[in-house]
PASE-892249 format. One line per 8 residues: number of its first residue (from 1); their letters; for each residue x, y, z of N, C-alpha, C. Coordinates in Angstrom, 2 decimals, m for minus. Example, Ala and Ser with C-alpha at 12.3 -4.5 7.8 and 13.67 -1.06 7.14 Angstrom:
BEGIN
1> AS> 13.19:m5.69:7.80:12.30:m4.50:7.80:13.20:m3.30:7.80 | 12.85:m2.25:7.08:13.67:m1.06:7.14:12.90:0.03:7.87
***
This chain:
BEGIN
1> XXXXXXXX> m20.20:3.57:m18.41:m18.95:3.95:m19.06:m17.97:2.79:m18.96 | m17.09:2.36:m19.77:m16.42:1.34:m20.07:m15.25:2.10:m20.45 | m14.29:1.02:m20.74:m12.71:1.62:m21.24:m11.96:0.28:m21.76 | m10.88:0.36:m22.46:m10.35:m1.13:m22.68:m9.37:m0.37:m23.53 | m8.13:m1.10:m22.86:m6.63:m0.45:m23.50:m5.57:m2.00:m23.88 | m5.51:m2.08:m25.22:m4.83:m3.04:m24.90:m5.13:m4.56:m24.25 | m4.70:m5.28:m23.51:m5.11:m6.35:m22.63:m5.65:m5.79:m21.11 | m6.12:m4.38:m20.90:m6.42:m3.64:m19.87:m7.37:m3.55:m19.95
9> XXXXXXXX> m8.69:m3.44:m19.26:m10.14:m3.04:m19.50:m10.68:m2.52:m18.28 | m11.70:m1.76:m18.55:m12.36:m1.41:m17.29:m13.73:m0.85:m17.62 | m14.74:m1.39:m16.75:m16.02:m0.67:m16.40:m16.14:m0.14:m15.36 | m17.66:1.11:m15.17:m18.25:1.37:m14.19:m19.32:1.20:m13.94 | m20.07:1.01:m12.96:m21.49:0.19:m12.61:m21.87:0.28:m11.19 | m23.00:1.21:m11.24:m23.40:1.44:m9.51:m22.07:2.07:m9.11 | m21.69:2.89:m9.07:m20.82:3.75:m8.66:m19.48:2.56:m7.49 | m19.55:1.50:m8.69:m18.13:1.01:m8.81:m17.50:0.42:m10.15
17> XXXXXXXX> m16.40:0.35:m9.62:m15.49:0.42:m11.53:m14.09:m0.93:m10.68 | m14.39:m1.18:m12.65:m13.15:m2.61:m12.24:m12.41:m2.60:m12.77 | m11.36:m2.71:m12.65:m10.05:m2.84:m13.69:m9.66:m4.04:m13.67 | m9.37:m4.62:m14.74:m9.23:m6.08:m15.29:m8.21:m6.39:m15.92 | m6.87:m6.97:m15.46:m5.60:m6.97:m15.92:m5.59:m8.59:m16.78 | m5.13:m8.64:m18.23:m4.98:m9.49:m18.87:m4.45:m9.95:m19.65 | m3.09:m9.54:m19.62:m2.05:m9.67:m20.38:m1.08:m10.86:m19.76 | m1.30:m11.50:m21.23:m0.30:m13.00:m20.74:0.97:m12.70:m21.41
25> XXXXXXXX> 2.13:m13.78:m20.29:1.11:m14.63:m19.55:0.95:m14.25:m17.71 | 1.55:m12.80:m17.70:0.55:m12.91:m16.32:0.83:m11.61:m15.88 | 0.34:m10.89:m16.91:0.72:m9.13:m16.11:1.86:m8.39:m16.20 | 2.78:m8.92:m16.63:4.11:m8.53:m16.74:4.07:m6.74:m16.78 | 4.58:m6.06:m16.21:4.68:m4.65:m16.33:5.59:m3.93:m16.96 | 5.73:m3.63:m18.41:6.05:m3.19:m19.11:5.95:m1.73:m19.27 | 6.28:m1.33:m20.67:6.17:0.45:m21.16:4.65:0.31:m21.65 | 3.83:m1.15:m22.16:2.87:m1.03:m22.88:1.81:m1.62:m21.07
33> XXXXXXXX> 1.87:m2.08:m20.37:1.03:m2.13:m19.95:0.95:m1.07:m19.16 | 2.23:m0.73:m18.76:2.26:0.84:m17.96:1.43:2.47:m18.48 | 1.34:2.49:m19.94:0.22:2.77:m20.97:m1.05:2.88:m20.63 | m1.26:1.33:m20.83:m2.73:0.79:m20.42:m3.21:1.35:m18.72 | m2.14:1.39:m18.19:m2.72:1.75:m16.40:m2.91:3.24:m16.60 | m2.22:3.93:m17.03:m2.03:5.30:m17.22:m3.46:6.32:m17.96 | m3.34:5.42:m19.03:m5.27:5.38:m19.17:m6.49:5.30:m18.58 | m5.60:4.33:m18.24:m7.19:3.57:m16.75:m7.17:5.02:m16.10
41> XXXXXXXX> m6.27:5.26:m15.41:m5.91:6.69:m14.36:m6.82:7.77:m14.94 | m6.51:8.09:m16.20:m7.51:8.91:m16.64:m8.94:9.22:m16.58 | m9.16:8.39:m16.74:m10.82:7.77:m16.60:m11.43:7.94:m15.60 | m10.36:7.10:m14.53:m11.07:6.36:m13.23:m10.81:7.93:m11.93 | m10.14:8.35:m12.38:m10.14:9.80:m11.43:m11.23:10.95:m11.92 | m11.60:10.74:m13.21:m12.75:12.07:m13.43:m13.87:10.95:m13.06 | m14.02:9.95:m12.89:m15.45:9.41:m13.03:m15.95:9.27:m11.36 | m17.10:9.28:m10.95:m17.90:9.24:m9.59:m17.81:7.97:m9.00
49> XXXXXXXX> m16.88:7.15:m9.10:m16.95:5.85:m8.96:m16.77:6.34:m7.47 | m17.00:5.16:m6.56:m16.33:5.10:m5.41:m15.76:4.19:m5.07 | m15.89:3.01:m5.30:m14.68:1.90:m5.23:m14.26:1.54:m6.62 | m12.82:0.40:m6.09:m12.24:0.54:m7.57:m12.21:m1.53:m6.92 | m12.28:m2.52:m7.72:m12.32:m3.43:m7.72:m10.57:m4.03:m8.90 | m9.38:m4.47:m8.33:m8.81:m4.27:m9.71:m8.54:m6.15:m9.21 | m8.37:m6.92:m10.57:m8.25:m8.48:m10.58:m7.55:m8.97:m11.94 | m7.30:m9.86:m12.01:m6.81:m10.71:m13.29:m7.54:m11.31:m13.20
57> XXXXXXXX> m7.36:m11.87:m15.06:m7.87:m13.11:m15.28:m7.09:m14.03:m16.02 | m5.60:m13.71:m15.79:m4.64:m14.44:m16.22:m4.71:m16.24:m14.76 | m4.42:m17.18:m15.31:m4.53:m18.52:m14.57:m3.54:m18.44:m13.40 | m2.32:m18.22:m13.95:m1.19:m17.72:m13.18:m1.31:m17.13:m12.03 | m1.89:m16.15:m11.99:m1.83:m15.42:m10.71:m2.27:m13.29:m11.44 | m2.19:m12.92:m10.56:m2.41:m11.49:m10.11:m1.42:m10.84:m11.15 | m0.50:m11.03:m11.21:0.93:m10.28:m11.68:2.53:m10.46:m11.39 | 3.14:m10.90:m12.32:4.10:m11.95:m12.14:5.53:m10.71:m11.80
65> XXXXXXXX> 5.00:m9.55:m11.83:5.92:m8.01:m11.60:6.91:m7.55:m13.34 | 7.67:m7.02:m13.03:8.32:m6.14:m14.23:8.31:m7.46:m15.61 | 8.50:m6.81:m16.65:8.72:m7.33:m17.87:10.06:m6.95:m17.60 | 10.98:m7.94:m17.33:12.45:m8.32:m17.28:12.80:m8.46:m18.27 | 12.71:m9.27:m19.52:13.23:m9.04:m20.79:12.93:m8.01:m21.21 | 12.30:m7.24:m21.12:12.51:m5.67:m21.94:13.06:m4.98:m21.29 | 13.39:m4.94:m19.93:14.44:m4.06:m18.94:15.71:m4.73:m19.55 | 16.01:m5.67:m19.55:16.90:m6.21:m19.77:17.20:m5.62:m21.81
73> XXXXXXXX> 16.77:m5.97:m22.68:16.62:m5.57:m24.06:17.09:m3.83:m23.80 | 16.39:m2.99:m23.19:16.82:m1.61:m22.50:17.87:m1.49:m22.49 | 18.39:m2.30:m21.49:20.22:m1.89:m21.13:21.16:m2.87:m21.43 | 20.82:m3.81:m21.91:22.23:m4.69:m22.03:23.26:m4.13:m23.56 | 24.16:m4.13:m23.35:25.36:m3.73:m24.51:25.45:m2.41:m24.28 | 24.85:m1.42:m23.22:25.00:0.27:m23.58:25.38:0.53:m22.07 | 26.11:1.49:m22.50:26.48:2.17:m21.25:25.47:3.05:m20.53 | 25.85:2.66:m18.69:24.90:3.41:m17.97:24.16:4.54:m18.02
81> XXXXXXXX> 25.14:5.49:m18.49:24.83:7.06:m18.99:24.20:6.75:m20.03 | 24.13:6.13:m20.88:23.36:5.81:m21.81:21.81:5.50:m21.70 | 21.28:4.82:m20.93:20.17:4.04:m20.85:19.30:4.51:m19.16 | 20.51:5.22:m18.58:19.85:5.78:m17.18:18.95:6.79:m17.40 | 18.90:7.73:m18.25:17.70:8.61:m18.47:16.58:8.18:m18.61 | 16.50:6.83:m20.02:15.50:6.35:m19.92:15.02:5.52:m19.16 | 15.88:4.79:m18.44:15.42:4.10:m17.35:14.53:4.95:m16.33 | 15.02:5.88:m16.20:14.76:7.00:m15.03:13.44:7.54:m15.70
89> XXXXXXXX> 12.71:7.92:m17.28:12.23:7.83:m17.25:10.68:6.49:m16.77 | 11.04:5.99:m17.36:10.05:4.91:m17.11:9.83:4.59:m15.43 | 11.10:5.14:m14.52:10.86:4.43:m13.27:10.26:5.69:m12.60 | 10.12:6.61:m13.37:9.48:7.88:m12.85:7.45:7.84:m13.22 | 7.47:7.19:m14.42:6.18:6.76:m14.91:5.53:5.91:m14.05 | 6.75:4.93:m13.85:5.76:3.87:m12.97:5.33:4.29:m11.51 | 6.53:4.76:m11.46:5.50:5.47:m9.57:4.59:6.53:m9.37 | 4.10:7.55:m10.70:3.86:8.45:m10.74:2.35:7.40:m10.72
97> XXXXXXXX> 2.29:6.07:m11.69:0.89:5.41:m11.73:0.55:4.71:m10.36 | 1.68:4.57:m9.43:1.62:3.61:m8.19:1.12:4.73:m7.48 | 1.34:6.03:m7.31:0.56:6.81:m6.52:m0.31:7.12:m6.64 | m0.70:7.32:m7.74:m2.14:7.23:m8.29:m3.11:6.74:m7.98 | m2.60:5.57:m7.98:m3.38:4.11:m7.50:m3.53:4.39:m5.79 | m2.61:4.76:m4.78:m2.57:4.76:m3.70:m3.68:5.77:m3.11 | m3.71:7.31:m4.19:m4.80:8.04:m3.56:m5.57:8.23:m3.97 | m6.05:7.16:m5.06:m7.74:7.47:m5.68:m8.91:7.66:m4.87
105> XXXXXXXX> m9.70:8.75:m4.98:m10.81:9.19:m4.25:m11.47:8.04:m4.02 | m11.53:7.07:m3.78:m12.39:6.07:m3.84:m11.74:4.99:m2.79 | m12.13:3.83:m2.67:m11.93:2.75:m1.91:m11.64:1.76:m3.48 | m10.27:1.14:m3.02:m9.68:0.30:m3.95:m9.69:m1.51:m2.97 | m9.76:m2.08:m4.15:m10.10:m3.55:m3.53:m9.25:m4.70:m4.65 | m8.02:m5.52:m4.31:m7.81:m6.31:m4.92:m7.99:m7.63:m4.23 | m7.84:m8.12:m5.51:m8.79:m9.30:m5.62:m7.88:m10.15:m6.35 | m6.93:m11.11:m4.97:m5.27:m11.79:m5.57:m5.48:m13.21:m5.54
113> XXXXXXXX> m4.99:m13.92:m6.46:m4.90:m15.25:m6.66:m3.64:m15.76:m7.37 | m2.95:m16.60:m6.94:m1.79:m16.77:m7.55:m0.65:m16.37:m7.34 | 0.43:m15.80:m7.60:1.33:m15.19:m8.45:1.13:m13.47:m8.03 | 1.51:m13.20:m6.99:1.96:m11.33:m6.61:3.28:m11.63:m6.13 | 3.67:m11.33:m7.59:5.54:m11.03:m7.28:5.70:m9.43:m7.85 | 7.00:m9.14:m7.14:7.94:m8.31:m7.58:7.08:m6.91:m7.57 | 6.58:m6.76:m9.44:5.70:m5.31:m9.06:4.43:m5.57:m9.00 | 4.43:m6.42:m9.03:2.58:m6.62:m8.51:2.53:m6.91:m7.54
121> XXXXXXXX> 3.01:m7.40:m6.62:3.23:m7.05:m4.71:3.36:m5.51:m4.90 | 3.71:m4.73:m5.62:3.98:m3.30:m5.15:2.78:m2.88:m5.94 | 2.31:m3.34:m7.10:0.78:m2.70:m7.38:m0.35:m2.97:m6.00 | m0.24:m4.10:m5.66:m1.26:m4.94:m4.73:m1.47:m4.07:m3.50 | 0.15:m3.12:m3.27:0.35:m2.69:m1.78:m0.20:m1.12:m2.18 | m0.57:m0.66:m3.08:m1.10:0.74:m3.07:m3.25:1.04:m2.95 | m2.95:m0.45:m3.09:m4.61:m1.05:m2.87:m5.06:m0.59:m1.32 | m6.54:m0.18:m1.30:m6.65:m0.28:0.55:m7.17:m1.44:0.98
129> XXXXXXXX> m7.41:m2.82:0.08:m7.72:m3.89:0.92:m7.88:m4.89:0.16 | m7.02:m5.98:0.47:m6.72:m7.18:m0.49:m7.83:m7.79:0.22 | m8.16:m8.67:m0.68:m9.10:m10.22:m0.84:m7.90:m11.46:m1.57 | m7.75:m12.40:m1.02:m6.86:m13.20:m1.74:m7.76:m15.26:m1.65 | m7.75:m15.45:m2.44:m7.71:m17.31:m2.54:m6.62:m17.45:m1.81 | m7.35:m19.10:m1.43:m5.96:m20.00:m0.61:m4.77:m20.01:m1.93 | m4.26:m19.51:m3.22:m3.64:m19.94:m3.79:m2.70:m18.95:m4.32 | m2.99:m17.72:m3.60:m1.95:m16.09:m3.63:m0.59:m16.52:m2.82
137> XXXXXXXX> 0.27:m16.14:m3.49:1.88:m16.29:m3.11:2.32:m14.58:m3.10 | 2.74:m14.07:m2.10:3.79:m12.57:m2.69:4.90:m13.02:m1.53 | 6.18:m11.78:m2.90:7.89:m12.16:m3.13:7.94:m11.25:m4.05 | 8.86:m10.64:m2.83:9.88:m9.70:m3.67:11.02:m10.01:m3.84 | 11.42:m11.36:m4.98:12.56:m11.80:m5.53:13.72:m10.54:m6.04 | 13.76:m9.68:m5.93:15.04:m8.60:m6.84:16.39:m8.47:m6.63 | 16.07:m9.14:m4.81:17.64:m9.16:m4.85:18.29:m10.06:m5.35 | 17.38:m11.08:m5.86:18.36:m12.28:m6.78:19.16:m12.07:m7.99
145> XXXXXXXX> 18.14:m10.81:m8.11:19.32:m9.94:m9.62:19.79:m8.88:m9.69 | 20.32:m8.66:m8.55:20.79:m7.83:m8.04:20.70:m6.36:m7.94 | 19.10:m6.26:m7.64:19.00:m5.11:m7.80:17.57:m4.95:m6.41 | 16.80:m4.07:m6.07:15.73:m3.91:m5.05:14.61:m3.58:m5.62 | 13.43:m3.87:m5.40:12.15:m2.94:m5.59:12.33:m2.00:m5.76 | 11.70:m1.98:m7.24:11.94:m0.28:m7.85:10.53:0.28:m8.09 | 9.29:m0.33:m7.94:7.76:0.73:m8.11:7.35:1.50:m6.84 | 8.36:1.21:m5.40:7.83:1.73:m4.54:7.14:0.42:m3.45
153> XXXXXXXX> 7.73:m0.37:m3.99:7.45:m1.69:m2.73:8.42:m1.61:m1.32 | 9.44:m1.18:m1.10:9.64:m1.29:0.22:9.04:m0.11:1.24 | 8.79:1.22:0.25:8.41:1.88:1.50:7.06:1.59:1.90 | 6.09:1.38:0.85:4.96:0.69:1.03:4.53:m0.27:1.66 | 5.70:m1.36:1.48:5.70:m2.68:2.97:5.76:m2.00:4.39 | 6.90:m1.26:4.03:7.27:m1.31:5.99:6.57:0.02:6.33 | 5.46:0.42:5.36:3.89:1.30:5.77:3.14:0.56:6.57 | 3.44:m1.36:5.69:2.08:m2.00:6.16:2.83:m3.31:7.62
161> XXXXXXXX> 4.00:m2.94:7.51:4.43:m4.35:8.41:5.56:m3.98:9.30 | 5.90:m4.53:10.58:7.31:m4.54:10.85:8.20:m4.86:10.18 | 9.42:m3.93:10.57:10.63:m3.65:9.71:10.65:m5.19:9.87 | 10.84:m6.30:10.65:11.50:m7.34:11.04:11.04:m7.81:9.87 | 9.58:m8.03:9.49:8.91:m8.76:8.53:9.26:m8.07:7.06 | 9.51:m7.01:7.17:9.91:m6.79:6.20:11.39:m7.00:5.10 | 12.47:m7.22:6.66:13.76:m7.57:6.17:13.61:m8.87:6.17 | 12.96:m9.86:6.40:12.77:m11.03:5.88:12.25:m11.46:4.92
169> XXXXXXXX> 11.45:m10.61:4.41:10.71:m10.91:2.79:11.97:m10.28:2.02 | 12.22:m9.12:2.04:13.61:m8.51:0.95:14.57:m9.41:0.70 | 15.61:m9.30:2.27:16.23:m10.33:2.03:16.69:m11.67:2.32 | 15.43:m12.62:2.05:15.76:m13.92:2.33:15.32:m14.07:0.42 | 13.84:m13.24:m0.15:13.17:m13.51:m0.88:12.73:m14.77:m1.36 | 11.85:m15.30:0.05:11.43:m16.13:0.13:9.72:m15.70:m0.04 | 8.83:m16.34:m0.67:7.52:m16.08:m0.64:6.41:m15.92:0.70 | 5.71:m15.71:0.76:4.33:m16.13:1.46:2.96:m16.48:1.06
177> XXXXXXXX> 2.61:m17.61:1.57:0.99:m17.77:0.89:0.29:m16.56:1.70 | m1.22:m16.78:1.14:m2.29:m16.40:1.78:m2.53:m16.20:3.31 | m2.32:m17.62:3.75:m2.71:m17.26:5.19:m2.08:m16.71:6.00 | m0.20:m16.97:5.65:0.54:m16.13:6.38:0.51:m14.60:6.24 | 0.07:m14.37:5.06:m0.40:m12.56:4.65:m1.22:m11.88:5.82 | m2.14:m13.15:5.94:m3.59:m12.42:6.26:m3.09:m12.07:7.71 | m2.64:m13.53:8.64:m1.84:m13.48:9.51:m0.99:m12.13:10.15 | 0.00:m11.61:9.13:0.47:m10.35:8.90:m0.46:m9.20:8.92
185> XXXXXXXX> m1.60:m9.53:8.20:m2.33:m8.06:8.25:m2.28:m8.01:6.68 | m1.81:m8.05:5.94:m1.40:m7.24:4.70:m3.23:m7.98:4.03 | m3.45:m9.30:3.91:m4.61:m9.48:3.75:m5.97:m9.31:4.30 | m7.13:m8.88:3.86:m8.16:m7.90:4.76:m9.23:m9.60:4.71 | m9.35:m10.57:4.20:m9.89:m11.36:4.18:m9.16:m12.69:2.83 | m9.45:m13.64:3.91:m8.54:m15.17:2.68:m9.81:m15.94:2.61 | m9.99:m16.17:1.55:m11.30:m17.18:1.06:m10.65:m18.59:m0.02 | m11.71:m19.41:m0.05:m11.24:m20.42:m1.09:m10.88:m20.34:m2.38
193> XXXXXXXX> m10.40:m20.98:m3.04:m9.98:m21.05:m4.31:m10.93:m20.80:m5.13 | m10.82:m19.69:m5.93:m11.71:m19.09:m6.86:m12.85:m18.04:m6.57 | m12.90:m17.63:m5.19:m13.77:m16.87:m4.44:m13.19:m15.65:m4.62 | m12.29:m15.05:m4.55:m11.56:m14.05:m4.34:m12.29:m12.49:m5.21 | m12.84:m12.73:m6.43:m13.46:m11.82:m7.25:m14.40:m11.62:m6.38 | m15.17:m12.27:m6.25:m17.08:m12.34:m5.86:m16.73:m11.42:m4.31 | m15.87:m12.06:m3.77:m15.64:m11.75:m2.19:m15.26:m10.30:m2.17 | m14.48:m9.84:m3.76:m13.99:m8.31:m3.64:m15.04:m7.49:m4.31
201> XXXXXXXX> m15.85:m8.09:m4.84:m16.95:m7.52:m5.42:m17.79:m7.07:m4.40 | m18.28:m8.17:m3.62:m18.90:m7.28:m2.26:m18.13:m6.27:m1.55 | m17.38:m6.33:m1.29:m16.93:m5.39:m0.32:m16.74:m3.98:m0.95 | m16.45:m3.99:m2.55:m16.44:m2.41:m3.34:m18.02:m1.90:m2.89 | m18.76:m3.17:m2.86:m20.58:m2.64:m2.74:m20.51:m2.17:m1.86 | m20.05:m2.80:m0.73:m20.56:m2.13:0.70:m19.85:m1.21:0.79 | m18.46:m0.66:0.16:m17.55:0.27:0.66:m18.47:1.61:m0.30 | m18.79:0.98:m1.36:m19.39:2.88:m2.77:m20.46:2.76:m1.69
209> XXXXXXXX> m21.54:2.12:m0.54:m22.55:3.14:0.20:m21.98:4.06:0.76 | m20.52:4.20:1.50:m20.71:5.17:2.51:m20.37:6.93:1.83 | m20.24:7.62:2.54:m20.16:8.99:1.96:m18.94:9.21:1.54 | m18.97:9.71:0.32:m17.41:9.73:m0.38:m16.30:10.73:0.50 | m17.56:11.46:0.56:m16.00:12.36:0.93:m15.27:12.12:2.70 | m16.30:11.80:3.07:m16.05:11.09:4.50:m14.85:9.54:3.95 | m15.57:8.87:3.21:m14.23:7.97:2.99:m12.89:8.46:2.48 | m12.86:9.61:1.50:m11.92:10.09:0.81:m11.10:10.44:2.38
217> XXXXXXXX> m11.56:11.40:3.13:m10.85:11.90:4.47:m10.16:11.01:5.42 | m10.98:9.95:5.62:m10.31:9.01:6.70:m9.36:7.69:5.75 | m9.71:7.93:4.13:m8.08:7.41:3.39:m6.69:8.02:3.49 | m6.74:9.15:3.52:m5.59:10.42:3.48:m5.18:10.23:5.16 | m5.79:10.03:6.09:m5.38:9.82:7.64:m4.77:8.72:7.75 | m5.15:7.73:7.10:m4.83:6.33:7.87:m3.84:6.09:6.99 | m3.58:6.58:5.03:m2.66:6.20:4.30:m2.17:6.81:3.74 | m0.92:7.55:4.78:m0.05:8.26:4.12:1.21:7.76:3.24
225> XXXXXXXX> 1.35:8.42:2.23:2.35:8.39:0.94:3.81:8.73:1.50 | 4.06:7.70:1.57:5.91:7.72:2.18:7.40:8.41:1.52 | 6.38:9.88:0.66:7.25:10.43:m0.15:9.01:10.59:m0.55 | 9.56:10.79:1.01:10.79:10.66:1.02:11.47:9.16:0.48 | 10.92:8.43:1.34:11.38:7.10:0.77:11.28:6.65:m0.18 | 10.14:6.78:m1.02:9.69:6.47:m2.29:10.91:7.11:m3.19 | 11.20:8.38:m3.24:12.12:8.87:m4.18:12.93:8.49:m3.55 | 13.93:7.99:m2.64:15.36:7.25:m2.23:15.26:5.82:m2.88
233> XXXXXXXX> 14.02:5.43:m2.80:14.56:4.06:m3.52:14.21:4.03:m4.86 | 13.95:4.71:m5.76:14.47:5.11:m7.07:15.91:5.38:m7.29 | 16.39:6.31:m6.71:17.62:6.05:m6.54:18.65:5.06:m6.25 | 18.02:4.22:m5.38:18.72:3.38:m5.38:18.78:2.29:m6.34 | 17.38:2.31:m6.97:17.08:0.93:m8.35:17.74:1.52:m8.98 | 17.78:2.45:m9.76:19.02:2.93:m10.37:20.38:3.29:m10.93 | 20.44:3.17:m9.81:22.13:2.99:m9.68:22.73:1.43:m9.12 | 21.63:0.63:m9.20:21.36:m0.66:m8.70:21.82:m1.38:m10.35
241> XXXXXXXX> 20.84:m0.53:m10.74:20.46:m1.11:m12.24:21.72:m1.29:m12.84 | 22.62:m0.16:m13.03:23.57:m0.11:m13.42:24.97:m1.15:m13.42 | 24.90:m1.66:m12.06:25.94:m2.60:m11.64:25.92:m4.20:m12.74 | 27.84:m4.11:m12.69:27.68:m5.65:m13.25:26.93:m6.53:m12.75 | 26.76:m6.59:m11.67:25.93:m8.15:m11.11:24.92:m8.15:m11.47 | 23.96:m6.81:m11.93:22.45:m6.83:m12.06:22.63:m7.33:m13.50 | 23.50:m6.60:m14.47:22.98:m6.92:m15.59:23.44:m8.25:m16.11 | 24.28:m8.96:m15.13:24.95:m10.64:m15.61:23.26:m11.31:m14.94
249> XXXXXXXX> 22.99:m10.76:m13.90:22.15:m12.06:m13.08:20.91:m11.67:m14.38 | 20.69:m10.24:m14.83:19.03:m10.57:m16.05:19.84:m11.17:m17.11 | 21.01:m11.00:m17.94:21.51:m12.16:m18.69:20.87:m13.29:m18.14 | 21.50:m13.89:m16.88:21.28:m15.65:m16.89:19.69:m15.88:m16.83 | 19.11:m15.18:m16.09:17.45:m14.96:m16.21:16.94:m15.53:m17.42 | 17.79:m14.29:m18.33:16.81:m14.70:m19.60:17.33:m15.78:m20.40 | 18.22:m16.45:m19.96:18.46:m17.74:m20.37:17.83:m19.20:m20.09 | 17.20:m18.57:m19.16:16.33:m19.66:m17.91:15.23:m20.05:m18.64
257> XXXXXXXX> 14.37:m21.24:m18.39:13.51:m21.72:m18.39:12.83:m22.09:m16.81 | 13.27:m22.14:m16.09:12.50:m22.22:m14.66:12.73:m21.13:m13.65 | 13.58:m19.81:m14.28:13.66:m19.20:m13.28:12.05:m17.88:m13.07 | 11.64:m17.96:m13.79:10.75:m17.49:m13.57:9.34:m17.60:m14.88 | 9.10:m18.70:m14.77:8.00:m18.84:m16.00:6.62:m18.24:m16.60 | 6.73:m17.38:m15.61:5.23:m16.39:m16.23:5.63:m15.45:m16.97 | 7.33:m15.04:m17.13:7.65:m13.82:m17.89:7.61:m14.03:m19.48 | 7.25:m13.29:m20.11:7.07:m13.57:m21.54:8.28:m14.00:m22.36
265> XXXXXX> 8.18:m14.86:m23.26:9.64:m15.27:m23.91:10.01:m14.35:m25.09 | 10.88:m14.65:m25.07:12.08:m13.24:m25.93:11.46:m14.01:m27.27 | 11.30:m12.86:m27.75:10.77:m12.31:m28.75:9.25:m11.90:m29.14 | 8.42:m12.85:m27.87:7.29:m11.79:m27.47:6.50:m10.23:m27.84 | 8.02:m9.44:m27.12:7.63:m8.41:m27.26:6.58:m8.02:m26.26 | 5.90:m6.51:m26.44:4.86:m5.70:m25.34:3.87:m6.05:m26.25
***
């Protein structure tokens, strides 16, 4: 069984399934790729898979996080009351797919290279076990525009790390490679440059032998869903969103040429 949405694709094979993110130039998370995951979801929860393998094949990296020019296209010129519903929709979509992702019956495996910013550090963190190349960076840049992780990345960090480490990634939003990840814990194994697929490919193998439902049980023990928090910091992106500073700092953003170059250029589009 196969699937393919968009720049999204996925197979299953030996009772594992891959999801293959490929939308340039590097994942950007939009209303249309948010679509494409939402599909995947469909699929990948009725099917017997037992691991889930998910990777890019963008050069860039893993996922460069939100499509900022279309958040930005969203709300600029309209008033809050205006654009907060739909905002609220979509930020309700996206976590509804991040949990998804967090309790799939199965054993999930990413497979990072490059580029895990913003919401793809928060896709990456609903995974149960990264594989990364020496050449994976994650950063949760948001407070630079004045606003916080809105898919559900902080409660998900300080699931996986001390608070200490965690108020130092928020707010310094400074990056980390690979080894300091692994270092941390957040990475389950760091391999060389370009290994990172093959390396997550084994481990979905060895993880679909054991007994599903025995793995399904000791996922639900060890990774619990930080419900309360998760819906507080919606709230807070929200009403985050709203503020002058957020919507002057995605103005100057999208004026930029180096402030963040994997995001798609205006007029792009999803």
């Amino acid at each position: 069984m196969d699937g393919a949405s968009g720049q999204v694709t996925w197979s299953f094979a030996d009772d594992v399934c891959e999801l293959t993110l490929g939308r340039l130039p590097c994942n950007e998370i939009g209303t249309s790729m948010l679509a494409d995951l939402e599909r995947f979801l469909d699929e990948a929860e009725g099917s017997d898979a037992r691991a889930l393998v998910v990777h890019s094949t963008s050069e860039k990296g893993f996922c460069a996080g939100a499509n900022l020019l279309e958040l930005l296209d969203a709300i600029d010129g309209r008033a809050h009351a205006e654009y907060r519903a739909e905002a609220a929709e979509f930020i309700d979509r996206i976590h509804a797919v991040m949990d998804r992702f967090d309790v799939l019956p199965m054993t999930t495996v990413a497979a990072i290279h490059g580029v895990c910013f913003g919401g793809g550090f928060e896709l990456a963190l609903t995974c149960d076990l990264w594989v990364a190349d020496r050449t994976a960076r994650f950063c949760f840049p948001e407070l630079r525009l004045g606003i916080i992780p809105g898919f559900g990345g902080i409660p998900r960090l300080k699931r996986d790390l001390p608070n200490s480490v965690v108020r130092d990634l928020l707010l310094t939003g400074r990056s980390i490679n690979a080894k300091r990840a692994a270092a941390l814990g957040l990475v389950s194994q760091m391999v060389a440059t370009g290994e990172a697929l093959d390396t997550a490919r084994q481990v979905a193998r060895q993880a679909a032998l054991f007994n599903p439902d025995a793995a399904c049980v000791a996922k639900r023990f060890i990774k619990s869903v930080p419900r309360a928090e998760l819906d507080e910091e919606k709230e807070h992106f929200l009403r985050l969103l709203g503020q002058p500073a957020a919507i002057k700092a995605l103005r100057d953003f999208a004026k930029r040429t180096d402030a963040m170059p994997y995001q798609p250029q205006a007029g792009e589009g999803l």
